[in-house]
FIBAFI-281053 format. One record per residue: residue in three letters; chain; x, y, z of N, C-alpha, C, CB in turn. Coordinates in steps of 0.001 Angstrom, whole numbers, always signed. Glycine has a CB too. Layout:
// FIBAFI-281053
{type: ALA	mol: A	nxx: X	nyy: Y	nzz: Z	caxx: X	cayy: Y	cazz: Z	cxx: X	cyy: Y	czz: Z	cbxx: X	cbyy: Y	cbzz: Z}
...
***
This chain:
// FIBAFI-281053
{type: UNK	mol: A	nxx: +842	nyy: -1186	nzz: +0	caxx: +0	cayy: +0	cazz: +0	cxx: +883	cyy: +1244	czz: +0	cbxx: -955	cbyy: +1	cbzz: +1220}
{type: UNK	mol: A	nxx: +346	nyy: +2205	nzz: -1154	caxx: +1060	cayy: +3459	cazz: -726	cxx: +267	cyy: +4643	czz: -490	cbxx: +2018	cbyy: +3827	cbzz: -1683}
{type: UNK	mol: A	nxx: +509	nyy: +5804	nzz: +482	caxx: -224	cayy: +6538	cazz: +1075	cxx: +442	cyy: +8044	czz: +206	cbxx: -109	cbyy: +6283	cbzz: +2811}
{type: UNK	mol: A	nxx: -136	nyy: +8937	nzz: -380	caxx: +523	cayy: +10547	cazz: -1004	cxx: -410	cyy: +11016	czz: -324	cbxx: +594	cbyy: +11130	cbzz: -2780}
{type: UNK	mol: A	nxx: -239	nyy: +12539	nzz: -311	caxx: -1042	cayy: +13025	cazz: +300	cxx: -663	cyy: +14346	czz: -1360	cbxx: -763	cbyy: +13228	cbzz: +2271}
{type: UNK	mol: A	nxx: -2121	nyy: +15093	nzz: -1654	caxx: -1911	cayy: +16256	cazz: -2092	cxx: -2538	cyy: +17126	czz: -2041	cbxx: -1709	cbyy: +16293	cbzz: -2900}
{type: UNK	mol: A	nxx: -1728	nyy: +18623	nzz: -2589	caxx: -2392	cayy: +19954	cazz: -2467	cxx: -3462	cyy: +20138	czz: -3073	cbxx: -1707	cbyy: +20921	cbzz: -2831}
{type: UNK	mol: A	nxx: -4602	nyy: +20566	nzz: -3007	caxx: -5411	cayy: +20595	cazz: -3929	cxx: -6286	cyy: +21963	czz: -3582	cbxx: -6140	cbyy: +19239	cbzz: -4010}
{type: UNK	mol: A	nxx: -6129	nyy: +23061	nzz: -4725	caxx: -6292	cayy: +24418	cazz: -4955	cxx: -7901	cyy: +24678	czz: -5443	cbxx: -5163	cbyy: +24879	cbzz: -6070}
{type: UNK	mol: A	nxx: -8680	nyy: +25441	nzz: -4869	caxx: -9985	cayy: +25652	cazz: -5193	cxx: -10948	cyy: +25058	czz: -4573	cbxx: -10170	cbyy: +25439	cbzz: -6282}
{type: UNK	mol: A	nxx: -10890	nyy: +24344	nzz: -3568	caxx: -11529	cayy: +23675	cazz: -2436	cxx: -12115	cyy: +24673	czz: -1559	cbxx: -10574	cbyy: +22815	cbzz: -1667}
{type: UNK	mol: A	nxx: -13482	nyy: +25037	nzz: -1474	caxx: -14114	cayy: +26265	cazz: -449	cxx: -15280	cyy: +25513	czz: +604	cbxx: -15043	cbyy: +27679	cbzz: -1546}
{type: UNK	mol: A	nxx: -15727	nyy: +24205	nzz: +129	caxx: -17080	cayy: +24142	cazz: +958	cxx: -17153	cyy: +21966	czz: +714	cbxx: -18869	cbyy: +25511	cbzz: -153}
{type: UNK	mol: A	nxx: -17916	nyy: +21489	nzz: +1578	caxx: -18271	cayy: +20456	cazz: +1371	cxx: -18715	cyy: +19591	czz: +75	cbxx: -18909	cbyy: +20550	cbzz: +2044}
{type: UNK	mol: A	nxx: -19272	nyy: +20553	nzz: -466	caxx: -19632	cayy: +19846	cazz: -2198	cxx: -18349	cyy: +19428	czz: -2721	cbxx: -20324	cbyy: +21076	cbzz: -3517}
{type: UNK	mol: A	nxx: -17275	nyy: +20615	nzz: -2447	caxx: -16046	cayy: +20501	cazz: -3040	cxx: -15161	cyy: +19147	czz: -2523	cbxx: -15325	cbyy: +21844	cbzz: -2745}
{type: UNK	mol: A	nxx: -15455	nyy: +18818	nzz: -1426	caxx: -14799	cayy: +17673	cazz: -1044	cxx: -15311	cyy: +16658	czz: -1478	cbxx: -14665	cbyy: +17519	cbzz: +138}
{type: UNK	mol: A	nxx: -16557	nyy: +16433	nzz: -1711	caxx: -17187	cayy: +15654	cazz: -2394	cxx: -16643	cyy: +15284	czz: -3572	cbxx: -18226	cbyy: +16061	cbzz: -2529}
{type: UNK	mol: A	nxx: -16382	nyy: +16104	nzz: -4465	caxx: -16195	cayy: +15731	cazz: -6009	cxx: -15148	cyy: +15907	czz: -5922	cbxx: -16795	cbyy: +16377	cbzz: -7179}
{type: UNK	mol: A	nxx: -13894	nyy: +16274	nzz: -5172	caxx: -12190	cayy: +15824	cazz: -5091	cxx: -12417	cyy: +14352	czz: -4523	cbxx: -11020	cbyy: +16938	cbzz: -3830}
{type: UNK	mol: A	nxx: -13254	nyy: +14133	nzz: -3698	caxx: -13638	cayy: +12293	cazz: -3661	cxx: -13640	cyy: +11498	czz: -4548	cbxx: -14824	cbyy: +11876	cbzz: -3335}
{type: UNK	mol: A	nxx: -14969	nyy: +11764	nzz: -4904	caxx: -15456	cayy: +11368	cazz: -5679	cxx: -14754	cyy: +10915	czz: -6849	cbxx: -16179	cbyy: +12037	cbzz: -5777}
{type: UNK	mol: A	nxx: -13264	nyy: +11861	nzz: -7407	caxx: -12980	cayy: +11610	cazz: -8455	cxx: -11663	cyy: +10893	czz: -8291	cbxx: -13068	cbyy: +12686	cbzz: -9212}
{type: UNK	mol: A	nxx: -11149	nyy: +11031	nzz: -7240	caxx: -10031	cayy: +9886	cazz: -6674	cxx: -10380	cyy: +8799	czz: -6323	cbxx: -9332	cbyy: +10168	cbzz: -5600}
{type: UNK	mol: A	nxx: -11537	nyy: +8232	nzz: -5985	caxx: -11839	cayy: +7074	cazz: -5508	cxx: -11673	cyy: +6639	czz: -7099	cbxx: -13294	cbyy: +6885	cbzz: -4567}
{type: UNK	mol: A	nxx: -12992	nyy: +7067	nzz: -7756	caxx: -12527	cayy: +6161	cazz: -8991	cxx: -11208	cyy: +5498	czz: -9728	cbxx: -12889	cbyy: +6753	cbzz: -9811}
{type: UNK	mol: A	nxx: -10658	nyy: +6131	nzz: -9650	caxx: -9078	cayy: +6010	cazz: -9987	cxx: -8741	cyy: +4538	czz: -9788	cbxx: -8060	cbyy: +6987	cbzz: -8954}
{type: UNK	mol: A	nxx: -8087	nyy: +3765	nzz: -10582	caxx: -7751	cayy: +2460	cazz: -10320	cxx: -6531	cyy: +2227	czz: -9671	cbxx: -7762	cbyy: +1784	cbzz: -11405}
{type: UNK	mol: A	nxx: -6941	nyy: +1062	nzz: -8814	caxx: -6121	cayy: +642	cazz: -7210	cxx: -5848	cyy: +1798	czz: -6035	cbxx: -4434	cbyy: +85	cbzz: -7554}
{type: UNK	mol: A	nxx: -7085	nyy: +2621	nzz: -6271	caxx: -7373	cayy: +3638	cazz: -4910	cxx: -8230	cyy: +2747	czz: -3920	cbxx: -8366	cbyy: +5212	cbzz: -5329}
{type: UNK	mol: A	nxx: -7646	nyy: +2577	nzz: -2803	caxx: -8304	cayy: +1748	cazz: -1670	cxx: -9052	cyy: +2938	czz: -638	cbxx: -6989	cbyy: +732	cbzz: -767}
{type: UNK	mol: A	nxx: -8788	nyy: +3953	nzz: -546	caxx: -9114	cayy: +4881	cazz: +400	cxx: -8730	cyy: +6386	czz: -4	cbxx: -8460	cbyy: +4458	cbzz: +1649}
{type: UNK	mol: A	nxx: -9529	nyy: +7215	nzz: +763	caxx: -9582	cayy: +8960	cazz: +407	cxx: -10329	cyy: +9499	czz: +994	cbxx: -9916	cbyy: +9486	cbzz: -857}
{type: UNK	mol: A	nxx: -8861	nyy: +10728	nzz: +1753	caxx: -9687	cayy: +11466	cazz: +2926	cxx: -8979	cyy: +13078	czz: +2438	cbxx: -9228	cbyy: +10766	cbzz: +4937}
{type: UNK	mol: A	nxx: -10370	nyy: +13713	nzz: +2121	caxx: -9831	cayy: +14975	cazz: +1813	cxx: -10539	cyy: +16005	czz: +2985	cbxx: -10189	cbyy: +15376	cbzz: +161}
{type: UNK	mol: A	nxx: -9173	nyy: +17064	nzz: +3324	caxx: -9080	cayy: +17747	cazz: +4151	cxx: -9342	cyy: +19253	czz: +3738	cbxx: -7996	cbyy: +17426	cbzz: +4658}
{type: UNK	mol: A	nxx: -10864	nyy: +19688	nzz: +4095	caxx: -11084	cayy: +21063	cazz: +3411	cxx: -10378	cyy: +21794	czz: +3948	cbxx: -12310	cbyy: +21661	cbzz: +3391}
{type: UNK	mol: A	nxx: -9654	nyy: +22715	nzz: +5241	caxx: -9120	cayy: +23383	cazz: +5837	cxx: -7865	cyy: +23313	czz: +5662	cbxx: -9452	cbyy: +23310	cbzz: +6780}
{type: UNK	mol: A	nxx: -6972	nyy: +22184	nzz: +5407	caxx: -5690	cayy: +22391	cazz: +4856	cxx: -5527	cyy: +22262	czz: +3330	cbxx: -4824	cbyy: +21490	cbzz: +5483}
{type: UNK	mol: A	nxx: -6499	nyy: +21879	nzz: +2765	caxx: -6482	cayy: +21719	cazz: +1229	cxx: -5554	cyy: +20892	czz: +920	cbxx: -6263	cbyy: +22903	cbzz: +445}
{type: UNK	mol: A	nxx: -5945	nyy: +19420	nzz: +1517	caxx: -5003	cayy: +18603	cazz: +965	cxx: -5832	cyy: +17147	czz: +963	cbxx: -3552	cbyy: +18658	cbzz: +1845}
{type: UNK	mol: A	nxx: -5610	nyy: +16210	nzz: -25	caxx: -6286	cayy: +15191	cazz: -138	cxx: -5190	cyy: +14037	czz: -329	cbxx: -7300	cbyy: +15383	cbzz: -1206}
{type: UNK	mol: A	nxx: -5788	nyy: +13050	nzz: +684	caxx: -4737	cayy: +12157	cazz: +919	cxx: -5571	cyy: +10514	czz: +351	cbxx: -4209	cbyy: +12304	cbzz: +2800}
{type: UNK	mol: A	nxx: -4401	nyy: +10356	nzz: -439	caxx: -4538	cayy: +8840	cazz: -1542	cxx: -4109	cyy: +7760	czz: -1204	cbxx: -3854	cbyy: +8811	cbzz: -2816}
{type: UNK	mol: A	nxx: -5004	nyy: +6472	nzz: -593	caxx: -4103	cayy: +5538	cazz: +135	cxx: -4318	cyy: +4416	czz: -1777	cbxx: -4992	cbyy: +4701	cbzz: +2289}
{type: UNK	mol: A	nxx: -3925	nyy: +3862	nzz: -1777	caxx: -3657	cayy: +2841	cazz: -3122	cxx: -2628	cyy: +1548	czz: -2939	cbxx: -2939	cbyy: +3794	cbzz: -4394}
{type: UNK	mol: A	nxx: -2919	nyy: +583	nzz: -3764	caxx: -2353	cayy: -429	cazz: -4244	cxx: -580	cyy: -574	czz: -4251	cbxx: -2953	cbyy: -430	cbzz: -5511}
{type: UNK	mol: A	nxx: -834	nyy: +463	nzz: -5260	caxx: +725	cayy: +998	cazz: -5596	cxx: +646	cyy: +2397	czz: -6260	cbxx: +1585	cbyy: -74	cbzz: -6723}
{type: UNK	mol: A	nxx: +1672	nyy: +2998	nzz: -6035	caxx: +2241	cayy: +4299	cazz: -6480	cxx: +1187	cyy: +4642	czz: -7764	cbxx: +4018	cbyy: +4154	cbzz: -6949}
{type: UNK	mol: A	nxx: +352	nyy: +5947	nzz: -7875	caxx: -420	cayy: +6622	cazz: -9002	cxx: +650	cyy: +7308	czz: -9805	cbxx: -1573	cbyy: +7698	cbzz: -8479}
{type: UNK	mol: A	nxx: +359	nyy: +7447	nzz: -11079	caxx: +1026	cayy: +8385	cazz: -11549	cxx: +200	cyy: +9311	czz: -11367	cbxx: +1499	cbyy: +8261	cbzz: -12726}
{type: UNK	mol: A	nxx: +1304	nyy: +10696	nzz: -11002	caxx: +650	cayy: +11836	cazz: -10544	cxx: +315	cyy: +12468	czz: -11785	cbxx: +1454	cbyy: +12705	cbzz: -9596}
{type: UNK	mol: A	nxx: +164	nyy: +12526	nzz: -13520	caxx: -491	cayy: +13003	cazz: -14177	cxx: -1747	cyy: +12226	czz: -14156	cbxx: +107	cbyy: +13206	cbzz: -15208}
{type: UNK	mol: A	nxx: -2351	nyy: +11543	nzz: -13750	caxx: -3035	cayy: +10185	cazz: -13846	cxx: -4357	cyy: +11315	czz: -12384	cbxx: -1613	cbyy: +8145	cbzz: -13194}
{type: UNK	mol: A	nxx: -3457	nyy: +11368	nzz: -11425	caxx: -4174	cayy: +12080	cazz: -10131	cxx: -4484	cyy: +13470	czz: -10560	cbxx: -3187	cbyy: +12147	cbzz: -8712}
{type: UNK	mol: A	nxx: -3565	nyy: +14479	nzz: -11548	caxx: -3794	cayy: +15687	cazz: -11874	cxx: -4998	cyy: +15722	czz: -12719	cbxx: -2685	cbyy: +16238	cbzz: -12445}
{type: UNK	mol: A	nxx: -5138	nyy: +14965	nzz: -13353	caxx: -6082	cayy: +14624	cazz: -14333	cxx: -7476	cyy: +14558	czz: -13989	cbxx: -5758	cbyy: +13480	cbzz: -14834}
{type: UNK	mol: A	nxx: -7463	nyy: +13652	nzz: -13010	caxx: -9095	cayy: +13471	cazz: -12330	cxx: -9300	cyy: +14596	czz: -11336	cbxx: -9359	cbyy: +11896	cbzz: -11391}
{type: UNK	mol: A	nxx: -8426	nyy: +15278	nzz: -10742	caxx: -8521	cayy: +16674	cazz: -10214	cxx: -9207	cyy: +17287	czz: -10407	cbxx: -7858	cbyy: +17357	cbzz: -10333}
{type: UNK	mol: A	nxx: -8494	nyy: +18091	nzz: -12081	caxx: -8630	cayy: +18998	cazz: -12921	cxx: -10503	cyy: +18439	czz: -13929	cbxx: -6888	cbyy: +18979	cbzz: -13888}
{type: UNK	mol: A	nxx: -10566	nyy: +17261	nzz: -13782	caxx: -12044	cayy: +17205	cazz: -14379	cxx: -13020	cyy: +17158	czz: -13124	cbxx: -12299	cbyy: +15776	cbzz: -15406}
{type: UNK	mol: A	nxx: -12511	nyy: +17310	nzz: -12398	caxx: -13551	cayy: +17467	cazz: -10943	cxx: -13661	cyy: +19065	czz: -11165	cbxx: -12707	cbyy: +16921	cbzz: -9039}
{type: UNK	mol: A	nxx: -12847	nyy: +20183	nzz: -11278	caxx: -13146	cayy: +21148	cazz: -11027	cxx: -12150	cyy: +22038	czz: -10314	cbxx: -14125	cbyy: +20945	cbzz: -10554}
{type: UNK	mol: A	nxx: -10991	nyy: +21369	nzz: -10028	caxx: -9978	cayy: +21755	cazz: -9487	cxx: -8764	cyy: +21840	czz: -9668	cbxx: -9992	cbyy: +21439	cbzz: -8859}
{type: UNK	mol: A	nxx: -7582	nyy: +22190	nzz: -8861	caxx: -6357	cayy: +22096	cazz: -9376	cxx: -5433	cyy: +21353	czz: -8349	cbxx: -5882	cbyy: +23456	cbzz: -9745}
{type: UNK	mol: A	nxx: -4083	nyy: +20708	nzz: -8702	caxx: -3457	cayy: +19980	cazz: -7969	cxx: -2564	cyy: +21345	czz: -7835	cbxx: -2945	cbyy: +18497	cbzz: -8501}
{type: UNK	mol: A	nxx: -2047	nyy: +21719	nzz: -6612	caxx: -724	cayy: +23172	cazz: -6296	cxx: +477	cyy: +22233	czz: -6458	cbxx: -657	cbyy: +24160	cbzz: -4289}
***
């Protein structure tokens, strides 16, 4: 299992955590995801190592940005 944790820019309210969820869970060999509205950071537990264009990606179609 590997655990990243990331920045994630444009996060203001609960909906928003929702769909930074929402769009990391999908992600293949994501086992877990806990995003943190107040520090703006969302943490990726997985299988093995994501590629981080792979994580920027589902971010950025959620509505957001990886910092």
């Amino acid at each position: 299992m590997t655990t990243t944790t990331y920045r994630v820019q444009g996060m203001t309210c609960g909906h928003c955590v929702g769909a930074v969820t929402s769009a990391l869970t999908e992600l293949d060999g994501v086992t877990d995801v806990s995003v943190d509205l107040d520090r703006g950071e969302a943490t990726v537990t997985s299988e093995q190592p994501l590629d981080d264009a792979v994580v920027r990606d589902a971010v950025d179609e959620a509505g957001y940005e990886l910092a």
